[in-house]
N, C-alpha and C positions, 0 to 999 in steps of 0.2 A: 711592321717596321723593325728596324735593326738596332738596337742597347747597346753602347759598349760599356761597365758600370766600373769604376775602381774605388775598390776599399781597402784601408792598410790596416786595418785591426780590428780587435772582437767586436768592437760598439761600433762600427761600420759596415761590419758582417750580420747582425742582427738588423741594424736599419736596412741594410743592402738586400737582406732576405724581406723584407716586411712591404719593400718598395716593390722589388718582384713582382709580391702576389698580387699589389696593388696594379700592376702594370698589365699584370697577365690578365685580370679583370675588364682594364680599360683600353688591352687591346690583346686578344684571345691568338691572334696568329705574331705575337710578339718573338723575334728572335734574340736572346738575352748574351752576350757573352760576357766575363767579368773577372776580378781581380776578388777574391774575398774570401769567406770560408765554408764552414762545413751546414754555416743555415743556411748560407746562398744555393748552395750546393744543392740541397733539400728541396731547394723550389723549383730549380731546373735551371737549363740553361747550361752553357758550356764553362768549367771553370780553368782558367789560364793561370796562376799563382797563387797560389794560399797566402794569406797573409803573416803570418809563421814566419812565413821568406823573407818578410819584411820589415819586421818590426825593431828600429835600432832607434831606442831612447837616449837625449840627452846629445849634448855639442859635442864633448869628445868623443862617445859612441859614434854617434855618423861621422864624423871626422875618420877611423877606422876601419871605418867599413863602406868609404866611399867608393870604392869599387865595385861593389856589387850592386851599391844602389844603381852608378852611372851605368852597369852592366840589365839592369832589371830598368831602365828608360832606357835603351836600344831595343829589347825584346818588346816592349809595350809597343812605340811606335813602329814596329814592324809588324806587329798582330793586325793594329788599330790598321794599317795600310791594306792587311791581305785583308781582314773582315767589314770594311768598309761602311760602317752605322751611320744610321741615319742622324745620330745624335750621340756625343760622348755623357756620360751623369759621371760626375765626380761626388765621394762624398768624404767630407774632412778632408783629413793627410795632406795640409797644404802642402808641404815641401817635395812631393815627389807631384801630384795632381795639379800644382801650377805650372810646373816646370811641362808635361802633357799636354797642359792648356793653351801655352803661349805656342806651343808647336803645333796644335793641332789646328787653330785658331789660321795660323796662316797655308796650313792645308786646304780651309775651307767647311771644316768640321764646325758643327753647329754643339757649342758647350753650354750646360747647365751642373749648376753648383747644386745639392741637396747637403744642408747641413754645413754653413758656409764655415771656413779657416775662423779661429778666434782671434782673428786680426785687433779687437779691441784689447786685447791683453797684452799683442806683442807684435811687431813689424808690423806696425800700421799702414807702413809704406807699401804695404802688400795693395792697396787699394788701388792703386793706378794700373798693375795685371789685372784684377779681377775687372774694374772699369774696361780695360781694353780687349781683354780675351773672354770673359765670361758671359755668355747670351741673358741667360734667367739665374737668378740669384733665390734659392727656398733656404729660408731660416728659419731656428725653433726655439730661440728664447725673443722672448717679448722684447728684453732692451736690444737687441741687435735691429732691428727695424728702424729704429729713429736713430742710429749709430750710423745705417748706412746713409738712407734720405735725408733726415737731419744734417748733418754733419758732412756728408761728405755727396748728397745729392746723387747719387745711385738706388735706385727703384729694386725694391726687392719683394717676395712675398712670405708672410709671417705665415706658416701653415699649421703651428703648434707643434710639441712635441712628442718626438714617435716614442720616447719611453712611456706612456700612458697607454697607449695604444699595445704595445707588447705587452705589458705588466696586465692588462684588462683582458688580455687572450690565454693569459693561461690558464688550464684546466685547472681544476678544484684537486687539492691533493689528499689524501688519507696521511694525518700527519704520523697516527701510529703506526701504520706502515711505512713511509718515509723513513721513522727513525730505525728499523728493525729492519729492514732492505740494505740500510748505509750504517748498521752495525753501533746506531748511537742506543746511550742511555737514557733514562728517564729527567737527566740532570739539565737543567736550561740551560739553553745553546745559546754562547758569544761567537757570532760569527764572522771569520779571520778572512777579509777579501786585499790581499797583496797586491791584486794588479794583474796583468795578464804577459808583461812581459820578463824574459827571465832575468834580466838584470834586476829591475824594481822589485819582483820576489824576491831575490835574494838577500836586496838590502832593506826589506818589510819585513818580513816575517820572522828574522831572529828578533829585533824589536819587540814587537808587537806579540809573540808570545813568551816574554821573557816574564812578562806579568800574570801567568799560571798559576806559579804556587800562590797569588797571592787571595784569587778568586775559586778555593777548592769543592764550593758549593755548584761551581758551573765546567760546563764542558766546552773548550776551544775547538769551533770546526773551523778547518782551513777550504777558502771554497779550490778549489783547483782551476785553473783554466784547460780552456780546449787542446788548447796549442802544445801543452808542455806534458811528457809525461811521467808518471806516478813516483817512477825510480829520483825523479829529481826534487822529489818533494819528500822522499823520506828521512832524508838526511836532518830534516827540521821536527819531525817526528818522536820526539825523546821523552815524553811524560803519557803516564796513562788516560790523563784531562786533555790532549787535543790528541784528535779526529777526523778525519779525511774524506773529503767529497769529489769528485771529477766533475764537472760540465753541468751542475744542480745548480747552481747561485742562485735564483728562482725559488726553487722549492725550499733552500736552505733560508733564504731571507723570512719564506710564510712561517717560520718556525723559528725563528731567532727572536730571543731578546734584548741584545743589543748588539753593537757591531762597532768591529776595528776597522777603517777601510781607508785605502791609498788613495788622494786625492784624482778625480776624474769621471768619468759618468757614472761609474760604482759606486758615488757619493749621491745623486742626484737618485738609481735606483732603491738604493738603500732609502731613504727620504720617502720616496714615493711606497714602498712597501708598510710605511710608517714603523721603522725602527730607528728606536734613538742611535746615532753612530756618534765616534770618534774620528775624525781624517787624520790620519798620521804621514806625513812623506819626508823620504833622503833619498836625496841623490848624492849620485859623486862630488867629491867636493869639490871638485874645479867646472863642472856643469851648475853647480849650487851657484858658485862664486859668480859667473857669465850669465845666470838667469836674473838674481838679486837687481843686478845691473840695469838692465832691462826691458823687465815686467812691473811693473807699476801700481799693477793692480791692489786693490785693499785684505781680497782674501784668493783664497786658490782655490775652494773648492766650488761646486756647481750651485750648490743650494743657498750659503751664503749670497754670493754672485746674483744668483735672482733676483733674491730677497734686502738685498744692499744691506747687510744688518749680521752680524754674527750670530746666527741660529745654531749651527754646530760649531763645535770648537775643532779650532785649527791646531797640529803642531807638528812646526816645519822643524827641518834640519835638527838644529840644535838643542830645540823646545822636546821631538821626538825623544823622549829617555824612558828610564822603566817607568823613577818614579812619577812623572807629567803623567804617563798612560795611564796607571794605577790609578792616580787621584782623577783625571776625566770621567776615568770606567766605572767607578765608586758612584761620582755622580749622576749619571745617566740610567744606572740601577736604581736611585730614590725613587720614590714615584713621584713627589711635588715635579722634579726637575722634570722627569717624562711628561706628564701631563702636558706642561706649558710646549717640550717639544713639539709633541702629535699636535696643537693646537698650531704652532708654523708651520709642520707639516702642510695642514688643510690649508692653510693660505695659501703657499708654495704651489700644490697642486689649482688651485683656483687660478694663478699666475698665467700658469703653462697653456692655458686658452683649451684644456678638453681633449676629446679621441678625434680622429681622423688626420694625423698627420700625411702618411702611408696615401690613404685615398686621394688626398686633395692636391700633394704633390704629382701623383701620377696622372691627374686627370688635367694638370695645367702642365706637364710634358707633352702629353698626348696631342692638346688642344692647342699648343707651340706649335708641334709637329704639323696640325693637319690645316695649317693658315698659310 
């Protein structure tokens, strides 16, 4: 059968790769075509846009850059028209993946969601498209399932989450080579995850390592993302204590002891690697001011969020300063405070329902398909 898959960023390029192999399993003459990056890439299958292309955070940002978006949905729907799939998988990215959906929808194309929009945080109204254009609904946090049925009476399937399932697949690493490959010290690593896209690096990372001199017993790695490269990260590079990683975040996490991280699934992988974190986020201040507005929610990050209970500490906008960081960072180094961390941790992961996200999604696409 035919896949058409679209992902608009790193944590939808990793699950998009993870769904693949799961796919290619559950049906070995699968033709894959897709929207995503360089894991997808890896698995096979034909790729049509890198996500790179795509990624414009925040209300003024696409507001700016509405042109390209409205130009990259003219190119999709004409791909999706010559390569003809037997099914579209959208994952995330609601705002360009609905707007697909409602068009494909009256093509005739058969939609399934993996990893639905977090319509519970914000345009909740989103619910009457997804009700109308979306066939099969897979979700990966536990309260989304009684948000959709409960609440608003749309059948969904809870299939757990694929961060367990990636985090569990990776190889075993030589940490003393690790650190002598990527050029670190012997000095425990706080490790610096900004985000993946270049605006939110730019406004994390002077933050977030402003607090160096104060921590001269540790070594600040910056993890780098895929998408962006090395020359635009040097410029933040100015003390002998941080340290530069490209495409590791993974191996940098088995080897950190604690972490700075920009609110988003970086917060939930961090968690799961069981390192105490910090979330720190700013946005621009007129997407700050229109989010405030809007979103309602009690905390921002993923792991609170599960856990409905402030596990890590949050600090947004204004909270973000050297000395909030300083005094978080201070604390998540004690060990009393760690302990009790790793001990939510293990609930956290107990939450998320286990491994087989990846398998169980692709075998109820599949089992769609062949009805």
């Amino acid at each position: 059968m035919k896949y058409y898959i679209i992902a608009g960023e790193a944590s939808g390029d990793l699950h998009g790769a993870n769904l693949m192999k799961a796919l290619y399993l559950e049906d070995p003459k699968a033709d894959i075509r897709f929207w995503g990056g360089d894991l997808m890439q890896k698995v096979g299958g034909t790729l049509v846009k890198h996500y790179r292309e795509l990624a414009f955070m925040g209300f003024i940002e696409v507001l700016f850059n509405l042109k390209t978006i409205l130009n990259n949905i003219t190119i999709c729907k004409n791909d999706i028209t010559t390569f003809q799939p037997d099914v579209l998988i959208y994952i995330d990215y609601p705002g360009f993946n609905l707007r697909i959906a409602k068009w494909a929808k009256l093509q005739g194309y058969k939609n399934h969601y993996y990893i639905s929009p977090q319509i519970w945080a914000w345009k909740e109204n989103r619910i009457v498209e997804i009700k109308r254009d979306i066939d099969k609904m897979y979700v990966i946090l536990p309260f989304e399932k009684s948000f959709y049925e409960d609440k608003h009476q749309y059948p969904v399937a809870f299939v757990g989450h694929p961060l367990i399932d990636a985090i569990q697949q990776q190889p075993p690493i030589d940490n003393t080579v690790f650190r002598q490959e990527n050029q670190l010290n012997d000095k425990p690593i706080i490790a610096i995850l900004p985000g993946s896209r270049k605006q939110e690096i730019t406004k994390m990372l002077s933050v977030m390592l402003s607090v160096v001199d104060d921590f001269p017993e540790y070594q600040f790695v910056i993890a780098g993302a895929p998408s962006q490269e090395l020359s635009f990260y040097e410029t933040f590079i100015t003390h002998e204590n941080i340290k530069f990683i490209s495409n590791k975040t993974y191996d940098l996490l088995k080897n950190a002891t604690a972490a700075l991280v920009t609110s988003g699934t970086a917060t939930l992988e961090t968690a799961l690697f069981k390192v105490p974190e910090v979330v720190c986020y700013k946005g621009s201040w007129a997407s700050y001011q229109i989010a405030k507005r809007i979103i309602t929610l009690k905390y921002i990050s993923l792991v609170n969020l599960i856990m409905d209970e402030e596990v890590v500490t949050e600090l947004i906008q204004d909270d973000c300063t050297t000395k909030r960081i300083r005094e978080e960072l201070h604390k998540i180094l004690e060990p009393n405070h760690r302990t009790k961390l790793l001990q939510n941790y293990t609930l956290l992961e107990q939450k998320l329902g286990g491994m087989g996200a990846s398998a169980k999604t692709a075998k109820l696409i599949v089992s769609a398909l062949s009805k």
